[in-house]
KEMAR-638598 format. One record per residue (C-alpha): x, y negated, z; residue in three letters. Coordinates in steps of 0.5 Angstrom, whole numbers, padded with zeros to 4 digits, always signed. Each point is the difference from the previous one (the first is absolute). Layout:
KEMAR-638598
XYZALA;...
This chain:
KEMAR-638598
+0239-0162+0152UNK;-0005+0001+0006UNK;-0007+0003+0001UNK;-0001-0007+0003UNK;+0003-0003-0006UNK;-0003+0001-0005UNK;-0007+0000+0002UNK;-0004-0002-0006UNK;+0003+0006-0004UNK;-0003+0005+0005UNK;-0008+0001-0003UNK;-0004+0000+0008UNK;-0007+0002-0004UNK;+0004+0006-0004UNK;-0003+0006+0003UNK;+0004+0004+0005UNK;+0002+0008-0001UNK;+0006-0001+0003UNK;+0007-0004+0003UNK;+0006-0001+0003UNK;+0001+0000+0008UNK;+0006-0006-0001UNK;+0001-0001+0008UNK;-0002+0003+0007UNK;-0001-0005+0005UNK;+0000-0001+0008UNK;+0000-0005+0004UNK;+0000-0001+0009UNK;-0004-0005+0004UNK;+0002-0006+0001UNK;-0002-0007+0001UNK;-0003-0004-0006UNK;+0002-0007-0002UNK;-0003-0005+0004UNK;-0004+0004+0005UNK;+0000+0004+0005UNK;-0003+0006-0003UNK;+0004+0006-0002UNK;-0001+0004-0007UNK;+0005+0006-0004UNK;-0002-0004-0007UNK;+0007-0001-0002UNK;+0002+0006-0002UNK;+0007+0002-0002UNK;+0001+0006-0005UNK;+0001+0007+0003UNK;+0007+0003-0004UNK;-0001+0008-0001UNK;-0006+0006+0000UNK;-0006-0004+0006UNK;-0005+0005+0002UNK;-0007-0002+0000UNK;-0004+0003+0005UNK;-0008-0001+0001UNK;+0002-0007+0004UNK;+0005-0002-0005UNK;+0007-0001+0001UNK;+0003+0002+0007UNK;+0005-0007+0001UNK;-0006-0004-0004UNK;-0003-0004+0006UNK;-0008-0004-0001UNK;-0003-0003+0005UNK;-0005+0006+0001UNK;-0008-0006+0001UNK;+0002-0001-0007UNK;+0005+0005-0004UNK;+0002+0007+0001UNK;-0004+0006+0001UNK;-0004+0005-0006UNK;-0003-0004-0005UNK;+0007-0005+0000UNK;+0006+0005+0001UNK;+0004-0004-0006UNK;-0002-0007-0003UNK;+0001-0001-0007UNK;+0002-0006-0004UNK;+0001-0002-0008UNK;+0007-0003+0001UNK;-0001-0004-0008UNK;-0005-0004+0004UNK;+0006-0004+0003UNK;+0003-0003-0006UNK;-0007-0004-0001UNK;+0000-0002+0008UNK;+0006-0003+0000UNK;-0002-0004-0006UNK;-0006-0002+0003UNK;+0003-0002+0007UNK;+0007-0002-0002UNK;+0000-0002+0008UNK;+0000+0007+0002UNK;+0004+0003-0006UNK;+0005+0003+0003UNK;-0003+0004+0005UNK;-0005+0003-0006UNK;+0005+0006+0000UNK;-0003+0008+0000UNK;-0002+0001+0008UNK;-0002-0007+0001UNK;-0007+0003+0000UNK;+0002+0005+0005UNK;-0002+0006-0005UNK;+0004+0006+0001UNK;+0000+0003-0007UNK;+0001-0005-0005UNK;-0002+0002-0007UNK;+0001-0004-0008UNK;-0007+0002-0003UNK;-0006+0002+0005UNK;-0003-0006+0002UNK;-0007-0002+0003UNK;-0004+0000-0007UNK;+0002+0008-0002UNK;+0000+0003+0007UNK;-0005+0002+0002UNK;-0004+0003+0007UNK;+0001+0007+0001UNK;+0006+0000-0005UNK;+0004+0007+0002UNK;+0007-0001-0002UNK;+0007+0004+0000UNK;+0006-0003+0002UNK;+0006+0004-0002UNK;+0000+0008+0002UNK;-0004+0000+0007UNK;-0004-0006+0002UNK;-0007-0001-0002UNK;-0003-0007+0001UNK;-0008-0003+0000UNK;-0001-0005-0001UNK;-0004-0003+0006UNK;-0002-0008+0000UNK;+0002-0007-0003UNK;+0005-0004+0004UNK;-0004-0006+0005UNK;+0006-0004+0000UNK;-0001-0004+0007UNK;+0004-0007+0002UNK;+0006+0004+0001UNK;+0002-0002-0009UNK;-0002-0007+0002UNK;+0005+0000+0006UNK;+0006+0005-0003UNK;+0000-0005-0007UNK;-0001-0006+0003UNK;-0006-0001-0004UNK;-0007-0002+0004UNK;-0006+0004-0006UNK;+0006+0005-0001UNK;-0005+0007+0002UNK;-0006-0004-0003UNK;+0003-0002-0006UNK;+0002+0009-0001UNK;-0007+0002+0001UNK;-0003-0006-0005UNK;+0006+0004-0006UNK;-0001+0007+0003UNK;+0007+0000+0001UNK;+0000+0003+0007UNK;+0002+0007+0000UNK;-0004+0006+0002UNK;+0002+0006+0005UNK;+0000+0007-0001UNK;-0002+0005+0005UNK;+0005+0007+0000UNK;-0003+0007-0003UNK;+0006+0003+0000UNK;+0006-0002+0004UNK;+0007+0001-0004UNK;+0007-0004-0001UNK;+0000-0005-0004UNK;+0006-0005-0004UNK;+0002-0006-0005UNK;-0001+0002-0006UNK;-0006+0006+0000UNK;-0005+0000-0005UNK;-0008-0002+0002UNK;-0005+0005-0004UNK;-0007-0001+0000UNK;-0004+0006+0003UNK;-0007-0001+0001UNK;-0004-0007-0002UNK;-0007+0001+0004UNK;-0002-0008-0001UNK;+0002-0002-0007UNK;-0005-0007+0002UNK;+0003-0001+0006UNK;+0006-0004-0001UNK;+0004-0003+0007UNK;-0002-0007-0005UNK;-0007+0002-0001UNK;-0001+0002+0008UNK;+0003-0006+0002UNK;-0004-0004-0004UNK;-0005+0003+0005UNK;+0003+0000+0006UNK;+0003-0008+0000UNK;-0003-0003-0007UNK;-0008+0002+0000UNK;-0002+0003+0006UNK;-0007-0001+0000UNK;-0001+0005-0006UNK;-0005+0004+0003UNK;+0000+0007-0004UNK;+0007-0001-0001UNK;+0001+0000+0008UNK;-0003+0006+0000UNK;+0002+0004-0005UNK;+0008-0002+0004UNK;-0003+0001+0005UNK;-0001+0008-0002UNK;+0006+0002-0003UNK;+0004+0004+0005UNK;+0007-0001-0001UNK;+0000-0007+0000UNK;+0003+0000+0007UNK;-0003-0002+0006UNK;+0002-0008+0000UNK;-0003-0001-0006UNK;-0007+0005+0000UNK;-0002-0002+0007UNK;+0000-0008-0003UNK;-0005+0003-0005UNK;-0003+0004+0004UNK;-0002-0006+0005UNK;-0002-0005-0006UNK;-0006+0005-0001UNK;-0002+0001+0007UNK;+0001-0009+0000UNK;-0004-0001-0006UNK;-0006+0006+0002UNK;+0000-0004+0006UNK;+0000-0006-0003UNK;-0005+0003-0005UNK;-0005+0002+0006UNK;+0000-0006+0003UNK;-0002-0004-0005UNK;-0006+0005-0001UNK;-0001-0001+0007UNK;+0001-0008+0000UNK;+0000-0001+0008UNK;+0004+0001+0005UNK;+0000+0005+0005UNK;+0001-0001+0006UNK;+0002+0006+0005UNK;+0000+0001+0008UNK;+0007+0000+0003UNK;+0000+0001+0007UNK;+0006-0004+0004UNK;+0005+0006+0003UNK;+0005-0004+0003UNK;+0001-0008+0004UNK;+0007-0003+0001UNK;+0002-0006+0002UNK;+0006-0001-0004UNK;+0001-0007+0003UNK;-0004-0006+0003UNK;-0003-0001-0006UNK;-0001+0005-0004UNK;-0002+0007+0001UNK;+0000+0006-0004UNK;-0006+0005-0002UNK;+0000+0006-0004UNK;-0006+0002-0002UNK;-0003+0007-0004UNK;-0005+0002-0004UNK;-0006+0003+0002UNK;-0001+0003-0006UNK;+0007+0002-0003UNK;+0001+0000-0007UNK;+0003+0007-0003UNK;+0002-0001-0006UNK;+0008-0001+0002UNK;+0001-0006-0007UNK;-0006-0003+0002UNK;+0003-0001+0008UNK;+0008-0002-0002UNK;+0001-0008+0002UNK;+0005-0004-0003UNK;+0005-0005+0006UNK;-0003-0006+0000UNK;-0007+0002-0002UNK;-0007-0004+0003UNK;-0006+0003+0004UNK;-0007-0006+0000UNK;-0003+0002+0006UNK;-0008-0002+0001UNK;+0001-0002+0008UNK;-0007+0001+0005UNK;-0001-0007+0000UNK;-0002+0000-0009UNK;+0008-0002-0001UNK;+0004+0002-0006UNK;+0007-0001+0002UNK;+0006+0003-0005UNK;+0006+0003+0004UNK;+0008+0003-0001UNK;+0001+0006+0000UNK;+0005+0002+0004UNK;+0001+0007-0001UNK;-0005+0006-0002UNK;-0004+0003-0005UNK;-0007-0001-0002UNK;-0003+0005+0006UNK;+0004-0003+0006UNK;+0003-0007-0001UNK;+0004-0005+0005UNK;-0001-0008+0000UNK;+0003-0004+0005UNK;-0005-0007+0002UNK;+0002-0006+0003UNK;-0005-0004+0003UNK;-0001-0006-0003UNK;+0000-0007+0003UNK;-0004-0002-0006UNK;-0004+0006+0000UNK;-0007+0000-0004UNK;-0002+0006+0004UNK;+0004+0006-0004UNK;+0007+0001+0005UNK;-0005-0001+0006UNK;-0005+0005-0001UNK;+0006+0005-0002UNK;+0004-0002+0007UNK;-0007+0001+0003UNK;-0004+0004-0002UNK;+0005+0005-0002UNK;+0001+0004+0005UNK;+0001+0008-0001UNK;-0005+0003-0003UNK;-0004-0006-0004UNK;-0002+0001-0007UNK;+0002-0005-0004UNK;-0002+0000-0009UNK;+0006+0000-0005UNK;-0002-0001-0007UNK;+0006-0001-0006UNK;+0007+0001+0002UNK;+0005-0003-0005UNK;+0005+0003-0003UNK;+0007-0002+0003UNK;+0006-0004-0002UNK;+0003+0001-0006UNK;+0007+0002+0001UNK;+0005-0005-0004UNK;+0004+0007-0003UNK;+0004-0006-0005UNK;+0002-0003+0006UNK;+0008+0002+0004UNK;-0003-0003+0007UNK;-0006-0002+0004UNK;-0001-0006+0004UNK;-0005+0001+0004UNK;-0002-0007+0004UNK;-0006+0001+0006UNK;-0002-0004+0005UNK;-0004+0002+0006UNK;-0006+0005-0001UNK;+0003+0000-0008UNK;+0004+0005+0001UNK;-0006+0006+0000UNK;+0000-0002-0008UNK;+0007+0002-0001UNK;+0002+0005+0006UNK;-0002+0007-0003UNK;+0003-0003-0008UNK;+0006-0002+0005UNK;+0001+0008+0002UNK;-0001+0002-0007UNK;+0006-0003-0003UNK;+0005+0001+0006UNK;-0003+0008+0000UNK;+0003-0001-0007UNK;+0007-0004+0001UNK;-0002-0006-0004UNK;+0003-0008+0001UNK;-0006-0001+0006UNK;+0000-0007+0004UNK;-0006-0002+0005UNK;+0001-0008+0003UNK;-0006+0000+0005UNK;-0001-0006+0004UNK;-0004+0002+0007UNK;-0002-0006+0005UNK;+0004+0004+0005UNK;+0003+0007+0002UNK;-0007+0003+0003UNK;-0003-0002-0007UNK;+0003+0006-0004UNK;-0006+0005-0001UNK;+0002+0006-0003UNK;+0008+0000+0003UNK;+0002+0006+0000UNK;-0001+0001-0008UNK;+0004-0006-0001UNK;+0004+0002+0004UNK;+0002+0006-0003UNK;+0001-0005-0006UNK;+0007-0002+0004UNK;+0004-0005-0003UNK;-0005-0001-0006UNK;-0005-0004+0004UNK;+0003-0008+0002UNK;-0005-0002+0006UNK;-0002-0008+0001UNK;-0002-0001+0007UNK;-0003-0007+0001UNK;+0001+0000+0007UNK;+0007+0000+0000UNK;+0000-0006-0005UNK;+0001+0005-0007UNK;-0004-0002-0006UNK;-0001+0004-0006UNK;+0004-0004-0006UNK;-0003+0002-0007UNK;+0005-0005-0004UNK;+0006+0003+0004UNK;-0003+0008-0002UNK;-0002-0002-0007UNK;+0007-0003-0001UNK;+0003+0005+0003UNK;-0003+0007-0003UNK;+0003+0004-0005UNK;+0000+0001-0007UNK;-0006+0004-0003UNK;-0005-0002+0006UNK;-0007+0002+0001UNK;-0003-0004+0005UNK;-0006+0001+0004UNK;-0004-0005+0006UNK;-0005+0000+0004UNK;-0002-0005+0006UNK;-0004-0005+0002UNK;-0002-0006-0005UNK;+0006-0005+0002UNK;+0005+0006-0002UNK;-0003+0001-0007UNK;+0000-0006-0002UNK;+0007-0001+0001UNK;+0002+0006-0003UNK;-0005-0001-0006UNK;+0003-0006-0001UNK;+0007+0001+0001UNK;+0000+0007-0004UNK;-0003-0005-0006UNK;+0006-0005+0002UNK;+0004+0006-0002UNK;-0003+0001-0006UNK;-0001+0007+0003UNK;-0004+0004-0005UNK;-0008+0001+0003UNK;+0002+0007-0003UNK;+0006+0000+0007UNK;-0004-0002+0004UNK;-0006+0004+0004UNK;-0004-0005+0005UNK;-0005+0003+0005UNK;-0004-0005+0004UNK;-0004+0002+0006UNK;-0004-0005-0001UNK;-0003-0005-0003UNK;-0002-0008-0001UNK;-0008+0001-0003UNK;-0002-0007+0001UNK;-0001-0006-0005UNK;-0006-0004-0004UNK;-0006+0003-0001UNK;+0000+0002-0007UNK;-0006+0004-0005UNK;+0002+0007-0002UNK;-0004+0002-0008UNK;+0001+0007+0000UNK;-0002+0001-0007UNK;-0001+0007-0001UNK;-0005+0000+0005UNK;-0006-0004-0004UNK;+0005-0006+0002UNK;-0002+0000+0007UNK;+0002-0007+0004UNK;+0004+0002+0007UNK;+0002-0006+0005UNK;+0006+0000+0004UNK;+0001-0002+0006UNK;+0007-0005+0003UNK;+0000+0006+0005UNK;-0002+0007-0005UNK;+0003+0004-0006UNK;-0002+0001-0006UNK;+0000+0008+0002UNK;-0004-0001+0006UNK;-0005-0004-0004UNK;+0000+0005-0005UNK;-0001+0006+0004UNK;-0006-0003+0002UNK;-0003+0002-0007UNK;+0005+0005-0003UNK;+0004+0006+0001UNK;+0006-0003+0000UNK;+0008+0004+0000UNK;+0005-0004+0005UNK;+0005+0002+0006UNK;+0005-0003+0003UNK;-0005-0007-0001UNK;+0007-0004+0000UNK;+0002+0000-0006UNK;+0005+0006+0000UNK;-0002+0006-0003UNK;-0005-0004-0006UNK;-0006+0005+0001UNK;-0005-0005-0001UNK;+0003-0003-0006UNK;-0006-0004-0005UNK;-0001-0002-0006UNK;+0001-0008+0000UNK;-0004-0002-0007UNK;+0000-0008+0002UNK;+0002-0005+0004UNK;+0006-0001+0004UNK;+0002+0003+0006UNK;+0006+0000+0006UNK;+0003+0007+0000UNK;+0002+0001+0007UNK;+0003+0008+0002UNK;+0005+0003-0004UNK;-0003+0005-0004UNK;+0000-0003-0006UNK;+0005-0001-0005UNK;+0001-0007-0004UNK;-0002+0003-0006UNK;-0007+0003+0002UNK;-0002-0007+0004UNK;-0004-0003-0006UNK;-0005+0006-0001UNK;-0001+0003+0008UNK;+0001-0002+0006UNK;+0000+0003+0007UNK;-0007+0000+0004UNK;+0003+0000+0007UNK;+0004-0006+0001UNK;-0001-0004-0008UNK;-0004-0006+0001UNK;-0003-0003-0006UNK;+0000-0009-0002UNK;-0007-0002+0000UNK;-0004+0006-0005UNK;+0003+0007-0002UNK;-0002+0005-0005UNK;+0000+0007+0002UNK;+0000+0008-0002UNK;+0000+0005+0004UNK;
């Protein structure tokens, strides 16, 4: 009978001293089923003595953005997991087999919950291994099994692996036994540092203790590390409770088509520390404009010392795209406040459709470039009133194929069902454009009955007006405001209080609010189902006749 066969009778908590190496595994690159991204995670087994050197196995391929290296020289696995995996996805049984994991050393015994970090083991007579990092499995497991929540699921039940960094290289086969040499972090189980990584992240102190244990590898300690730098920040801001606002300088000006024009814009007064300057793709800048405007933009590419943007001007303009295709001419000053965080990668998902229109694309370009430069299943349909209203087009065009252009000119009009229809299994999808655009992909996705949690929407702008209606903010001595037809609850907020906000329609949720009473038409899409009955976006949520707020 198996490893994988009888998984009930092998005891995953009982504590680890030593083990069996059943197989050594290697695997090539190779196309994943139903995209286009490559991976080595379907390993064969390797007959005879294997050398593992400090990169691992010498015929063992990775994908080098993610794999390989140091701290992951050999991924490990508990092959008594397989049995209980294939009872819990009888679709995918079959491929539940040892390599199926893209582990290279497949073991009965050692587990998540009995390794821990820093764990120095012997294999054999020559090699000796320490243990580095948890395996972060990534949409590869949902593509490789068929199976769309596959990765999530692994983490949520720290059955992932972990990797080994080399100590000593040395020859290794089947059949070898494993010996604990040295356990430096008894507490620190692969199982106790995922529940950090992945299911409890806001734990403070244990982000900090995590994030100074030196062998945990580089993957995962920096993770820590910049929690603590993000929650000091977010500390520091809350004792400072107003925004600051920091002079940038515009250092170039180009015209990228009739309509839009490219600034890059540089801090006056650089920021030092290097954590404090990192910007996520697909971030934010508020811009506080000459003319006493506050306007949010895309980022096109930058950090938070030296940033582009790309403006169009605006038919309908109230002031913020004219003063900058205006004004700012090379050299002028303009204040920028809070910059957000970027888009989130969709890490579950085995391909991204990207769908833009126009100016659109400066929320998207550099979120675009991340995932080609890491070979992931990337597609951007981007619709242009014609051949000249292309900005940017030599980044798109080093895209190649993976841009689908739509020129109104020549009668090509860009067709959402038809996209919808046409993707591919295990799709994230991301739009940005003009208010015609998101209507109809809001409601087609909603048709499809796509998940809210597949689909990321990015207006860039916004429908504010409605019936007047009355604003009670009860934690401010129940204080009455009166909204306009033609203003925001956040602009009239902002005449009496600090209020956070960024985007200003309805992306990024920043000025999320308390709704205590009252009814509201929630507009934007930063809001989940399940959060509209008690907040509200102030930026673009209008309220029916009087509403009770908190902020």
């Amino acid at each position: 009978m198996t490893p994988q066969e009888k998984h009930v009778e092998v005891d995953l908590w009982a504590p680890f001293t030593s083990d069996t190496l059943l197989e050594v595994r290697s695997g090539q690159m190779k196309p994943l089923p139903g995209s286009t991204t490559v991976s080595a995670i379907d390993k064969s087994v390797v007959d005879g003595p294997v050398y593992i050197g400090p990169d691992g196995i010498a015929d063992d391929e990775h994908d080098l953005v993610f794999h390989g290296g140091p701290d992951k020289s050999i991924l490990g696995f508990c092959s008594s997991h397989y049995g209980k995996l294939k009872e819990e996805y009888p679709t995918a049984a079959a491929e539940f087999q040892p390599g199926g994991f893209g582990e290279n050393f497949v073991t009965e015994r050692m587990n998540e919950r009995n390794v821990c970090i820093g764990d120095i083991i012997a294999v054999g007579d020559e090699l000796v291994l320490q243990v580095s990092l948890p395996r972060q499995p990534c949409f590869k497991l949902n593509q490789r099994f068929g199976l769309k929540n596959m990765a999530l699921m692994t983490w949520k039940t720290s059955r992932t692996g972990w990797y080994y960094r080399t100590i000593k290289p040395g020859t290794v086969k089947a059949g070898d036994k494993i010996r604990l040499v040295e356990r430096k972090y008894p507490k620190w189980t692969v199982e106790r540092v995922q529940e950090y990584l992945h299911r409890n992240k806001g734990d403070a102190a244990m982000n900090e203790e995590l994030s100074q244990i030196e062998a945990l590898g580089a993957e995962s300690r920096g993770e820590f590390q910049t929690r603590v730098v993000k929650q000091k920040a977010k500390e520091r801001k809350a004792r400072e409770s107003v925004t600051k606002w920091r002079d940038f300088r515009v250092v170039e000006r180009k015209q990228q088509t009739p309509r839009i024009v490219s600034f890059v814009l540089e801090a006056v007064e650089p920021l030092t520390d290097p954590k404090q300057v990192e910007l996520e793709p697909g971030a934010h800048a508020k811009l506080k404009l000459g003319n006493g405007l506050v306007r949010a933009y895309s980022i096109v590419d930058g950090n938070r010392n030296r940033f582009q943007l790309g403006i169009s001007l605006d038919d309908k303009s109230r002031g913020g795209s004219k003063y900058m295709h205006q004004q700012g001419q090379v050299g002028h000053v303009v204040q920028v406040g809070a910059m957000t965080e970027g888009i989130q990668r969709a890490r579950a998902a085995g391909n991204h459709v990207f769908v833009a229109a126009g100016v659109g694309i400066t929320a998207f370009i550099s979120h675009l470039e991340a995932l080609a430069e890491l070979k992931w299943s990337v597609v951007l349909h981007y619709a242009v009133r014609s051949a000249e209203e292309v900005p940017f087009r030599d980044r798109l065009e080093k895209l190649g194929d993976r841009v689908i252009l739509y020129d109104k000119s020549l009668g090509q009009r860009l067709d959402i069902p038809g996209i919808l229809g046409s993707m591919k299994w295990n799709s994230h999808l991301y739009f940005c454009g003009p208010k015609r655009l998101m209507d109809e992909a809001a409601r087609e996705t909603k048709a499809r009955c796509i998940p809210d949690g597949e689909v990321h929407f990015e207006a860039f702008e916004a429908d504010i007006s409605g019936d007047p209606f009355e604003a009670v903010v009860a934690n401010k001595e129940n204080m009455l405001l009166q909204v306009g037809g033609e203003e925001s609850l956040l602009e009239v907020l902002q005449k009496h209080f600090e209020v956070d906000y960024s985007c200003s329609v309805g992306n990024c949720g920043t000025c999320k609010i308390g709704l205590k009473d009252g009814r509201v038409d929630h507009r934007g899409t930063a809001l989940p189902e399940d959060e509209k009955a008690t907040t509200m976006l102030a930026c673009v949520s209008r309220g029916v006749g009087r509403i009770t707020v908190e902020i």
